[in-house]
C-alpha positions as CSV (number, residue, x, y, z in Angstrom):
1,X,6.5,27.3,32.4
2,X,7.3,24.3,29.3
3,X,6.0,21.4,30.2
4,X,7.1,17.5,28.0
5,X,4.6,14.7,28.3
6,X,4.4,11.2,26.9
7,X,1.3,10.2,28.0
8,X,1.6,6.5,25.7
9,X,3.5,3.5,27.1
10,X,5.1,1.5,24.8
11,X,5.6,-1.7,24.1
12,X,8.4,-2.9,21.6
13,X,9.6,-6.0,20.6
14,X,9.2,-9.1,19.1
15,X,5.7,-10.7,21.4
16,X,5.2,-7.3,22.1
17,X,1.8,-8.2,20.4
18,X,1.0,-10.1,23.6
19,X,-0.4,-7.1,25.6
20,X,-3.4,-8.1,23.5
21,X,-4.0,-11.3,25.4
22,X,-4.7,-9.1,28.8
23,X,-7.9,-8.1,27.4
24,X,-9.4,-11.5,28.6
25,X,-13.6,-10.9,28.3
26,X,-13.5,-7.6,26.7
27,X,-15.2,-6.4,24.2
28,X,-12.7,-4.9,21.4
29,X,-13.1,-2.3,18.9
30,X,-10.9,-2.7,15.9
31,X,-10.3,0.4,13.9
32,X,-8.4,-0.4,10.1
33,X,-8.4,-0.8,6.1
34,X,-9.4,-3.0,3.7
35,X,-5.9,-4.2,3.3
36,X,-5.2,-5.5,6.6
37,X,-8.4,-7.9,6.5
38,X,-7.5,-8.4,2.9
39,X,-3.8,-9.3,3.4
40,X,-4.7,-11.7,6.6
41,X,-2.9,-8.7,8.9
42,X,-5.5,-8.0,10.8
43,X,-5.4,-12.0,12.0
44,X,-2.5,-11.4,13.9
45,X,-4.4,-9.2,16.0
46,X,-7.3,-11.3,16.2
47,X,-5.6,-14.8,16.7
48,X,-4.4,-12.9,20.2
49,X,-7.5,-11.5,21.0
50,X,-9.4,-15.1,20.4
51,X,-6.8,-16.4,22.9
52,X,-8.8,-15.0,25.9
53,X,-12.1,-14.8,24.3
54,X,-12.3,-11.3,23.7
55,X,-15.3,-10.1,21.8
56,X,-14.3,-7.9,18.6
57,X,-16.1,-6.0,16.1
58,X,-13.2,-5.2,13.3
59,X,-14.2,-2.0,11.3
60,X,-12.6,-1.8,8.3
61,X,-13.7,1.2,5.9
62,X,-10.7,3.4,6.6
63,X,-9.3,5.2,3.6
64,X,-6.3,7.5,2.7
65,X,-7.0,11.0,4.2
66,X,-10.0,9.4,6.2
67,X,-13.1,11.9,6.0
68,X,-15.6,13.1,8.5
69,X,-18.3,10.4,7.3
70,X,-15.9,7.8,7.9
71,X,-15.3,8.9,11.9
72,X,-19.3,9.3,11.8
73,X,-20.3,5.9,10.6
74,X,-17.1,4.6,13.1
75,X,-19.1,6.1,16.2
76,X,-22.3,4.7,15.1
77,X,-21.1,1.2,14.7
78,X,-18.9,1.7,18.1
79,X,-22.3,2.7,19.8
80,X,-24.0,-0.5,18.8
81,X,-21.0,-2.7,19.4
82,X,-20.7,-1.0,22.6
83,X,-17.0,-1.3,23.2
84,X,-14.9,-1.3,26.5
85,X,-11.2,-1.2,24.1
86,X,-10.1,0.3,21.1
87,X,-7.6,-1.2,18.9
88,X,-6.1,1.1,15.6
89,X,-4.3,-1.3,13.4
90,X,-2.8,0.5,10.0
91,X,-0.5,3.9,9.2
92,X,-1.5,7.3,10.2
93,X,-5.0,7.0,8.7
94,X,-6.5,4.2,10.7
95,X,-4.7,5.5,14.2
96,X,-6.6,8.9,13.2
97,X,-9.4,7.5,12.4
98,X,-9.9,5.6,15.9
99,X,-8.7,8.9,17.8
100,X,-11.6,10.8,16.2
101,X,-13.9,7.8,16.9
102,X,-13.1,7.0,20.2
103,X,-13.0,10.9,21.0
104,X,-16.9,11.7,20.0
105,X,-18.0,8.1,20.8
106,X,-16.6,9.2,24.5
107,X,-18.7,12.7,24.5
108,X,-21.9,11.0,23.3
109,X,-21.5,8.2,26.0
110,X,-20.4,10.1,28.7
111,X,-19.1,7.4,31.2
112,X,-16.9,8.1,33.7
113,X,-15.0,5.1,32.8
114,X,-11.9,5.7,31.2
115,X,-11.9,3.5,27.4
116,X,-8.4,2.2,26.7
117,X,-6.8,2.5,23.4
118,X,-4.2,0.8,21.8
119,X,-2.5,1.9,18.8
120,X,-0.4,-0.7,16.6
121,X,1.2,1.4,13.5
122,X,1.6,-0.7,10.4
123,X,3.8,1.9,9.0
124,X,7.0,4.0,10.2
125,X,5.6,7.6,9.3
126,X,3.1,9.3,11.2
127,X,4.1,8.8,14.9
128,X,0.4,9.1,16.1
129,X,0.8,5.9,18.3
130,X,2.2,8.8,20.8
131,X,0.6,12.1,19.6
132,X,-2.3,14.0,20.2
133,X,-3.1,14.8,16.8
134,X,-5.7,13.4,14.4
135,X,-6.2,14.4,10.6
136,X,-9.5,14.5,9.2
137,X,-10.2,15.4,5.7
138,X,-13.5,17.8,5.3
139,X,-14.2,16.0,1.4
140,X,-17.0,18.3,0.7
141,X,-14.4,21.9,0.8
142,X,-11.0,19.7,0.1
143,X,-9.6,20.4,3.7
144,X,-7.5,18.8,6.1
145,X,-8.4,19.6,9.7
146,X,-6.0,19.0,12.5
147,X,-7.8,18.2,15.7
148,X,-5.8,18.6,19.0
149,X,-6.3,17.3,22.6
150,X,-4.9,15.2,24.9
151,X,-8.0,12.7,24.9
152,X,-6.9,11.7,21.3
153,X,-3.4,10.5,22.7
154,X,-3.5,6.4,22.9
155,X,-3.3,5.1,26.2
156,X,-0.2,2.4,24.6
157,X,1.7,1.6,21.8
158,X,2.7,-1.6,20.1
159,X,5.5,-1.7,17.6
160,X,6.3,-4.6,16.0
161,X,8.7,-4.1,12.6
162,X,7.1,-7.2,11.0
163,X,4.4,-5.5,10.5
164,X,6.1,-3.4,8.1
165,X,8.6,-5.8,6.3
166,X,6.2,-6.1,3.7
167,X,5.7,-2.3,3.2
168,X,5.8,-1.4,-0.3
169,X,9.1,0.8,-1.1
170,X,7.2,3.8,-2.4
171,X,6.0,3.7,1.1
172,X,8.7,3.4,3.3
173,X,10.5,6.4,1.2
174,X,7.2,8.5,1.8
175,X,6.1,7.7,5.5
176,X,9.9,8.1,6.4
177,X,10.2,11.6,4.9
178,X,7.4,12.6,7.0
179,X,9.8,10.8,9.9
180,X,12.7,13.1,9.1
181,X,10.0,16.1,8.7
182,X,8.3,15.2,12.2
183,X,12.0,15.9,13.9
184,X,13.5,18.7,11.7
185,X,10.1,20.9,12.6
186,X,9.6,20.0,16.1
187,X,13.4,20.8,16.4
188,X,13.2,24.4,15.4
189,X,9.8,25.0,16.3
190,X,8.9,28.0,18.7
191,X,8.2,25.5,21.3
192,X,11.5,23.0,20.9
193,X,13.1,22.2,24.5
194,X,15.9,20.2,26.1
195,X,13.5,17.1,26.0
196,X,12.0,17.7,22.8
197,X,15.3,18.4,21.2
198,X,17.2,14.9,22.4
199,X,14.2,13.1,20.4
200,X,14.2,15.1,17.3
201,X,18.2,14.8,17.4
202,X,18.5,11.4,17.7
203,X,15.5,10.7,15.0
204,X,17.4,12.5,12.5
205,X,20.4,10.8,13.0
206,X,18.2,7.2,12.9
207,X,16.7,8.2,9.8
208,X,20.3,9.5,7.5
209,X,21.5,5.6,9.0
210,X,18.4,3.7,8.2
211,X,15.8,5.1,5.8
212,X,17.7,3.7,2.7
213,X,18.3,0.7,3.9
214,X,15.1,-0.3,4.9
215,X,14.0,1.3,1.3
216,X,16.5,-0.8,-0.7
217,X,15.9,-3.9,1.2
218,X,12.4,-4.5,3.0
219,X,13.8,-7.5,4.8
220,X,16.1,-5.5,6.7
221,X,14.5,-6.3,9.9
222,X,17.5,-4.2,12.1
223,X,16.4,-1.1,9.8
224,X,13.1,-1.1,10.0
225,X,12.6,-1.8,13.5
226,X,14.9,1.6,13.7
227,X,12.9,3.3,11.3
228,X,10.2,2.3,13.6
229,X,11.2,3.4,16.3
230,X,12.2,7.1,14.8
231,X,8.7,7.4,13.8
232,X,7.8,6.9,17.1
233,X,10.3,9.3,18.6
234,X,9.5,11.6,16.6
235,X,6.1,11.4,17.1
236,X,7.0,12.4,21.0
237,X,8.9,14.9,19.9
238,X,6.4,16.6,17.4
239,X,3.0,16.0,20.2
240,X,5.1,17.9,22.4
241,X,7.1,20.9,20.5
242,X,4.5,20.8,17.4
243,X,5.6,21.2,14.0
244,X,5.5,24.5,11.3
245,X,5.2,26.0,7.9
246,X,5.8,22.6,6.1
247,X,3.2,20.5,7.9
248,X,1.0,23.5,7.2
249,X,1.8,23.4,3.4
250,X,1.8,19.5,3.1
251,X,-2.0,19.6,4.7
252,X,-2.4,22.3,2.1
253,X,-1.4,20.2,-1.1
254,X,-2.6,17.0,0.0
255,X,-6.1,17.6,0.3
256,X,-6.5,19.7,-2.6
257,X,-4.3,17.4,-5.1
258,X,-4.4,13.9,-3.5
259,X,-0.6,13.7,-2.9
260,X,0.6,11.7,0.0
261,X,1.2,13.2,3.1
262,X,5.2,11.9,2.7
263,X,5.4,12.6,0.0
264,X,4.4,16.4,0.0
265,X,6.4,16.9,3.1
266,X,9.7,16.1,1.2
267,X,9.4,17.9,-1.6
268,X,8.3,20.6,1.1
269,X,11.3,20.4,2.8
270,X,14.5,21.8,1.5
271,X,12.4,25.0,0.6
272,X,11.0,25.4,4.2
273,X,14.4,25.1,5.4
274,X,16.1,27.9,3.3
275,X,12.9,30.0,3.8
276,X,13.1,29.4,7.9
277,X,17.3,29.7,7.5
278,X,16.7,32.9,5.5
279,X,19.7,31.7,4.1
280,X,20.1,34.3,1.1
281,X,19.3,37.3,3.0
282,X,21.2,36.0,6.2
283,X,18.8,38.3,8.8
284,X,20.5,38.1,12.3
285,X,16.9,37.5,13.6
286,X,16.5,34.1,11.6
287,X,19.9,33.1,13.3
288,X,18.8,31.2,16.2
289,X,17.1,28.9,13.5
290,X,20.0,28.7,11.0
291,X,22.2,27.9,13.8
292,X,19.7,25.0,15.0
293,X,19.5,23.3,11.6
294,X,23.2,23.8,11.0
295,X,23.8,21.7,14.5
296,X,21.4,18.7,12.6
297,X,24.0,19.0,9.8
298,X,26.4,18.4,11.9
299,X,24.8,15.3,13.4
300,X,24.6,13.7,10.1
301,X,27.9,13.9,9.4
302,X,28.3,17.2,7.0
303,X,29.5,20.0,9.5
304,X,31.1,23.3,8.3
305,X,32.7,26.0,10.2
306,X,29.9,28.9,8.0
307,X,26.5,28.5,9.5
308,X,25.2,29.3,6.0
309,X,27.1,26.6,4.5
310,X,26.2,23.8,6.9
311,X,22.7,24.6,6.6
312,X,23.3,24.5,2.7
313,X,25.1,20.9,3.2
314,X,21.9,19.9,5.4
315,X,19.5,21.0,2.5
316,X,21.7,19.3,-0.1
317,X,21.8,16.2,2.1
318,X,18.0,16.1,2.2
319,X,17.9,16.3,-1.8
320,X,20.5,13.3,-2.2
321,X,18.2,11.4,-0.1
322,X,15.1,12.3,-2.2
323,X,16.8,11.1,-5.5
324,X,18.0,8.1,-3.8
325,X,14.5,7.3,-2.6
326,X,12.7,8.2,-5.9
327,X,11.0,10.7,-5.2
328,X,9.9,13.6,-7.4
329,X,11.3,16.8,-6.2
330,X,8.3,19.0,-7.9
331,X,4.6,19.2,-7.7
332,X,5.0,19.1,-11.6
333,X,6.3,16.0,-12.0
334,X,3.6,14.6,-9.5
335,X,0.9,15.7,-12.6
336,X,-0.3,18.9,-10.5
337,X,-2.2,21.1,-13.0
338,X,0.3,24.1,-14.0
339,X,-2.6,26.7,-14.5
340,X,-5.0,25.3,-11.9
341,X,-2.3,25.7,-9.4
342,X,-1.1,28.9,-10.6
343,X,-5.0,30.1,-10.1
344,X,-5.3,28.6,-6.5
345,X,-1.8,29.7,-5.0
346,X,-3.8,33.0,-2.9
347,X,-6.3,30.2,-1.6
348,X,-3.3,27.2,-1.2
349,X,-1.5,29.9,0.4
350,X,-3.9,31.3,2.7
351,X,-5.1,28.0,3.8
352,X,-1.6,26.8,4.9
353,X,-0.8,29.5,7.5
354,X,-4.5,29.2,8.7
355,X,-3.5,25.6,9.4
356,X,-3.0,24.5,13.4
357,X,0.8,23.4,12.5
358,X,2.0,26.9,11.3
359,X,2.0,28.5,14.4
360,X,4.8,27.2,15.9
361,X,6.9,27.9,12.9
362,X,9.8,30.0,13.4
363,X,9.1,32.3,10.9
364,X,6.5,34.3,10.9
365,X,5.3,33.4,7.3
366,X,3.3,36.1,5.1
367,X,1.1,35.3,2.1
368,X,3.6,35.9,-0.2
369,X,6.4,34.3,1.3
370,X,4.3,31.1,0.9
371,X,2.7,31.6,-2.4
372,X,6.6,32.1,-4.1
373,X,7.2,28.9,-1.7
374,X,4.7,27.1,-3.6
375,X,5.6,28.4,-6.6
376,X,9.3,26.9,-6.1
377,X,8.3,23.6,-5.5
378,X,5.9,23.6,-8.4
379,X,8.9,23.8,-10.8
């Protein structure tokens, strides 16, 4: 029996931020960086919250790739505020941050009332507004663990795009690779369905219209509110068909190299395509998944009557994108340690189709079949 959920409303919009002001009395949790206090964000949240004298407590000591001390001291500080609403305010690490807390801060309290959790993205990457998913790095052994259950999903959503117009470049190129990546593996994933597959089509087609736009100019309000979107789409699409091999190797490299989660996923990308494709060898049993990425060519406006060639044209697309976005298409020219890596690929390997988003990949990987995966993208 397949089964599509979105368990997340969401709210969109220009006073979209307004759903804050229905937490009259209430006391808030607010989950986020240094940054957003910093940068005087975070007071767009708060000048709402003030409005109907909500109480808030504003934790602020998330970091990139957010470790299991982080959630710990999180749930601790929750416990003493003793909070009746979560807010996340930031990109994929403060919304993962706030599942985790808001997750074990639940199982210690153990209240039959229902805490409600609102998730306001600052970036247009990670889609975990609508997922299921949170990311924790174990810092100790350099890994990523990927915790899933439906008690992580945030009960709504806010997305506001002028929280991003000031989103450095860099950033917009990297989060909205890991767009693009979100829909491509959801689409051919073992799990992909009718529901799943109108998401991840349309995301794909958002992000080829909108990704460079919003990159070249930041106060392109139309494109980033699309790019916004996408992320979000694609984050329904992903917490419901799940993702593959290149989430899988992206966790991999990340943690042990300190390479953004984007970014690791683009230069991921082309390979895991023409791996999943099985392109060169052209197996009738990788078909189904040739033909599916061939269809996203299609959509994006580079069609061809050979399967094998439109899947080529998707793959060549994907790599015109990454040069126009900057981004280095090689774990070399990100500084990764030629002979360190060369020494870890059995381990980076190993690790990667251990990780939670392999499974769903369409290819069964092997060890090997990663390890000369890595070793491609290296070079």
């Amino acid at each position: 029996m397949g089964n599509f959920k979105i368990g997340t409303e969401v709210h969109f919009g220009d006073d979209s931020l307004k759903r804050l002001n229905d937490f009259k009395d209430e006391k808030v949790f607010v989950v986020t960086d240094p940054f957003m206090v910093k940068s005087g964000t975070i007071n767009r949240v708060t000048d709402e919250l003030k409005k109907v004298n909500s109480r808030y407590m504003v934790y602020s000591d998330i970091v990139p790739d957010p470790s299991t001390d982080i959630v710990a001291k999180g749930v601790e500080a929750m416990m003493q505020f003793d909070a009746d609403v979560i807010v996340a305010l930031g990109g994929g690490s403060a919304i993962d941050s706030a599942k985790a807390i808001k997750y074990f801060f639940a199982k210690i309290k153990k209240e039959d009332k229902k805490m409600r959790f609102i998730a306001i993205p600052t970036t247009s990457g990670t889609g975990s507004e609508v997922t299921g998913f949170s990311v924790i790095t174990d810092k100790k052994n350099n890994v990523k663990s990927t915790l899933i259950d439906n008690e992580l999903l945030p009960d709504e959503a806010i997305l506001d795009a002028n929280f991003v117009k000031t989103v450095p470049n860099f950033v917009t190129a990297d989060t909205g690779m890991d767009v693009l990546t979100h829909a491509i593996e959801a689409y051919v994933s073992v799990n992909a369905n009718d529901f799943t597959d109108a998401f991840a089509e349309k995301v794909v087609k958002l992000v080829f219209d909108n990704l460079l736009k919003a990159y070249r100019n930041g106060d392109d309000l139309e494109a980033r509110k699309k790019m916004h979107n996408a992320s979000c789409m694609a984050g329904m699409a992903f917490n419901n068909a799940a993702l593959g091999l290149n989430h899988g190797m992206a966790h991999t490299i990340g943690a042990k190299y300190h390479i953004s989660h984007g970014r690791s996923n683009a230069i991921i990308l082309p390979y895991v395509i023409e791996y999943n494709a099985d392109i060169r060898e052209f197996n009738s049993e990788h078909m189904e998944t040739a033909q599916r990425y061939a269809y996203l060519a299609g959509i994006i406006g580079v069609p061809s009557a050979s399967v094998r060639q439109a899947v080529r044209n998707l793959i060549e697309s994907i790599k015109d994108l990454l040069r126009d976005l900057n981004i280095p298409d090689s774990l070399k020219q990100l500084g990764v340690p030629e002979k360190e890596f060369n020494d870890n690929l059995d381990e980076l390997a190993k690790t990667a189709i251990a990780d939670r988003t392999t499974g769903t990949n369409p290819r069964k990987p092997q060890v090997e079949d990663v390890k000369k995966l890595f070793k491609d993208i290296y070079s």
